[in-house]
N, C-alpha and C positions, 0 to 999 in steps of 0.2 A: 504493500500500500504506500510505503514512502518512496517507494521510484517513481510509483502511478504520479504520485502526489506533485515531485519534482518536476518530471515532463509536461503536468499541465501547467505548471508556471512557465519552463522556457518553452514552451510550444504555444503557449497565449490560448489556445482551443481545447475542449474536450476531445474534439474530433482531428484534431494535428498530431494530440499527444498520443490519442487512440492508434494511428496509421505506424506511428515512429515505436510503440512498444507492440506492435503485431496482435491487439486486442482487437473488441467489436466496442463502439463508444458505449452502448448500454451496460456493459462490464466494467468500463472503467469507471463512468459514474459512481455507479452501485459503487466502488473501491475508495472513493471520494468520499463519499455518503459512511462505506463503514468507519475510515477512518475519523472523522467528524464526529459518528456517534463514541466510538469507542475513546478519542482524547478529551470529548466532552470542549471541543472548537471549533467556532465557526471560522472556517479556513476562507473559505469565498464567498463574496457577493456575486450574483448573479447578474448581468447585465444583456439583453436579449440569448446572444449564443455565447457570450466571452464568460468568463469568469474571473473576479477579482479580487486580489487577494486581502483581506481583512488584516489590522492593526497583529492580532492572535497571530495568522496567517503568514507574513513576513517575519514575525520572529522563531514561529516555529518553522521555520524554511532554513533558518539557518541550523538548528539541532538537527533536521533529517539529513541535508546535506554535509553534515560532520558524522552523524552515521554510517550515511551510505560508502563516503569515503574509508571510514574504516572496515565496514563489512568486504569492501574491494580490496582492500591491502588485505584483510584474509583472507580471500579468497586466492589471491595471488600466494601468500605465504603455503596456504595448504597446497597450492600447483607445484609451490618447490618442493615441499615435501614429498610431495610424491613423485616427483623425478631428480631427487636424491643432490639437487642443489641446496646450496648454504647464501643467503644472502648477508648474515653474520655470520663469525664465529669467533669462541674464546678459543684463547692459546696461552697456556701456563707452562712456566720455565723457572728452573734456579734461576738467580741474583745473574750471574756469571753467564750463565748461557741466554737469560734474556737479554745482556747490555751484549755480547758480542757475535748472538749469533740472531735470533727473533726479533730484534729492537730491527736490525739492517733488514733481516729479510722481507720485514713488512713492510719495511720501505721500496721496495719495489714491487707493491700490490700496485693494479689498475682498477679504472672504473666497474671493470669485470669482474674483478674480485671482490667475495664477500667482505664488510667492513670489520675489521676483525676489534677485539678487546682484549687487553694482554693482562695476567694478572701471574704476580712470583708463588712462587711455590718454597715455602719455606724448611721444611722438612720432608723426608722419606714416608713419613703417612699422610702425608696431604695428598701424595699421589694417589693414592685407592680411595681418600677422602673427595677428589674432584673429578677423580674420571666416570662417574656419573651424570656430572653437570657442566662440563669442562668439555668442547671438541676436542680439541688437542693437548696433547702434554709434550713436551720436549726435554727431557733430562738424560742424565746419566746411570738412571737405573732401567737395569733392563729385564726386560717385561713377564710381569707373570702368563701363567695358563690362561686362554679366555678371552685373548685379548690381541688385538691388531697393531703389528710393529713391525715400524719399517727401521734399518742401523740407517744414519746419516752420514756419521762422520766419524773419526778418531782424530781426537785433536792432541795435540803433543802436550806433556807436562813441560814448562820451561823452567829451568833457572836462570832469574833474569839478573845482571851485574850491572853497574856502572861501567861508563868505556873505559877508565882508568883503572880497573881491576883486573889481575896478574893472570882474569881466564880470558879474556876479553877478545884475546883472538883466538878461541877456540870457537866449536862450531857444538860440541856436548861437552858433558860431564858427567862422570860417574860416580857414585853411592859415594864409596870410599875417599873422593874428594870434597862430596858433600858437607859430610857430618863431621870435615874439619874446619866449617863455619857455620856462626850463627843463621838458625835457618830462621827465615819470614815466614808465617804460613798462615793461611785461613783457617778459618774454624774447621771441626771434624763434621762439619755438615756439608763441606764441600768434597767431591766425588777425587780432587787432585792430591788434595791431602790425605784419603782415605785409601789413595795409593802410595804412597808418598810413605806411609805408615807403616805400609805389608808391606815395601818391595824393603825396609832397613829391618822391618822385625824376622824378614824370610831369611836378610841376610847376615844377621846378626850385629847390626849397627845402632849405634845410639849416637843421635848429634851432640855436638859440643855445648849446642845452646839455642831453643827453639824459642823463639816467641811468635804468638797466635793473633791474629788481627782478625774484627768481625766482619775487614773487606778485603779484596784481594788490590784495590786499587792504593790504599793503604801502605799492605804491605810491599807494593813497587816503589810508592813514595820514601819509605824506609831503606829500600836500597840504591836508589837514586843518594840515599844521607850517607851512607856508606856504611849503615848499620847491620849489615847482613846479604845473605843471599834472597831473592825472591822465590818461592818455588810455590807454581801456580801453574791454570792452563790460561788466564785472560788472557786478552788482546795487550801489546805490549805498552806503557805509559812514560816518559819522564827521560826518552834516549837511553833506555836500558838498552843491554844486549842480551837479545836469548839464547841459550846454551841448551840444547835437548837433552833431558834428566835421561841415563839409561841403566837397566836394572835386568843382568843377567844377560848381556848384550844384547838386549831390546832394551828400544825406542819405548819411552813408560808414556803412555796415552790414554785418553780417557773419552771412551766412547758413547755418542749419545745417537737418541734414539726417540724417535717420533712413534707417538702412541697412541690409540685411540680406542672406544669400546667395539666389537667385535657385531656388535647389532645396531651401530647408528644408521640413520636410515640415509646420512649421504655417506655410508662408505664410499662409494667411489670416488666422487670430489676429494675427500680427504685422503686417498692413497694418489691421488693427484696433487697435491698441494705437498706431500712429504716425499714424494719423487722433483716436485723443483724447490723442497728444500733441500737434497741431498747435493741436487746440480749448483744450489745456491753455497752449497760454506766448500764442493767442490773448489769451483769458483774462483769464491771468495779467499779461502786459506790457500790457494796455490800449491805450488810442492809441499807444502808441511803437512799436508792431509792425506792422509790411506785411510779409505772410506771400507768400513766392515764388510766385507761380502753378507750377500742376504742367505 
């Protein structure tokens, strides 16, 4: 009744708005008439064949018209729903992997792309806490049973020096060199650290002198002072130089991994969106990336 109602306003006639909604005019009227009875408003005056719209009538023309517009953006929303498009989505990441890997790749959405919402992900059980409500996850834990994951990337652990430090022209460094300096480290919520941890307790090492910082951008600034080594996976800050941590003559990295629930109904979209995030920190990170095999 409120579309009927519409079209006789922009069509000026019962019988224009009748031709344009594919009705007979005795149908529409009646439509006119139930709505009247039923808002308890006189919508129009009468005037031989025209009808005109009443004081009531123009203001409520504006509430059906904010209706009907909303009922059409449903009806569009449920279209995508059912052909497995996203016109949003959320995408949740550690601290570290949203500033250097999901901060950029969103940056290169288009008009095409759904408008996305980014929110951090603070600990290991937030992950099973969001992936319910959350499109995407992008972290460094990888994935339970149940569940749809793409690997993206293996990013390197660095240790990052000032150019005036005695590694400065090296290109790594190893364990044994490590733990004969003060190490910078993020907290043990971070995935670099949490290797970082295994690969000297596997080896039987204990640093000379750790301190822990609640950011990784922090502890670069600390080595930029000259207070230590960095050893992190960020993006690099302050003209440090990165030195690739290795541990057991492997390259120590820390692999993340695009995640999603296994019944969303745009699976597809989203194994599309974490096939050109893989092409994205590809890319992006150049030689220092070896992307997981799937």
């Amino acid at each position: 009744m409120l579309r009927s109602f519409v079209a006789v306003v922009d069509e000026g006639t019962v019988s224009s708005a009748a031709t344009e909604l594919g009705i007979t005019q005795p149908a529409l009227s009646r439509q006119i008439r139930q709505l009247e009875r039923t808002s308890g408003l006189e919508l129009f005056r009468r005037s031989g064949s025209r009808l005109i719209l009443t004081s009531e009538g123009t203001e409520f023309l504006k509430a059906a018209r904010a209706v009907l517009q909303k009922l059409e953006h449903a009806r569009r929303v449920a279209q995508q729903l059912v052909e497995g498009r996203l016109s949003t989505i959320s995408i949740a990441a550690p601290e570290t992997t949203l500033i250097d890997v999901v901060a950029p790749f969103v940056a290169t959405f288009d008009d095409d792309d759904p408008v996305p919402s980014i929110s951090e992900v603070v600990s290991a059980p937030d992950l099973d806490r969001l992936l319910p409500i959350v499109d995407l996850i992008v972290s460094a834990r990888r994935p339970r049973t149940g569940v749809r994951s793409v690997p993206i990337a293996a990013l390197p652990v660095w240790a990052y020096v000032p150019p005036g430090h005695r590694w400065s022209g090296r290109s790594t460094v190893g364990l044994k060199d490590l733990v004969s300096e003060t190490l910078l480290v993020p907290s043990t919520s971070f995935r670099a650290r949490n290797l970082l941890d295994s690969a000297l307790e596997v080896a039987g090492l204990v640093p000379r002198r750790v301190v822990e910082t609640q950011h990784g951008r922090v502890a670069q600034a600390l080595a930029a002072a000259g207070r230590g080594v960095a050893v992190l996976s960020d993006d690099p800050w302050f003209d440090l130089v990165p030195l690739q941590v290795r541990a057991n003559d492997q390259d120590l990295r820390v692999e993340l991994f695009a995640t999603w629930r296994h019944d969303h109904h745009a699976d597809a979209t989203l194994r599309q969106l974490a096939a050109r995030l893989k092409e994205f920190c590809r890319a992006h990170f150049g030689e220092t990336l070896t992307t997981p095999r799937n």
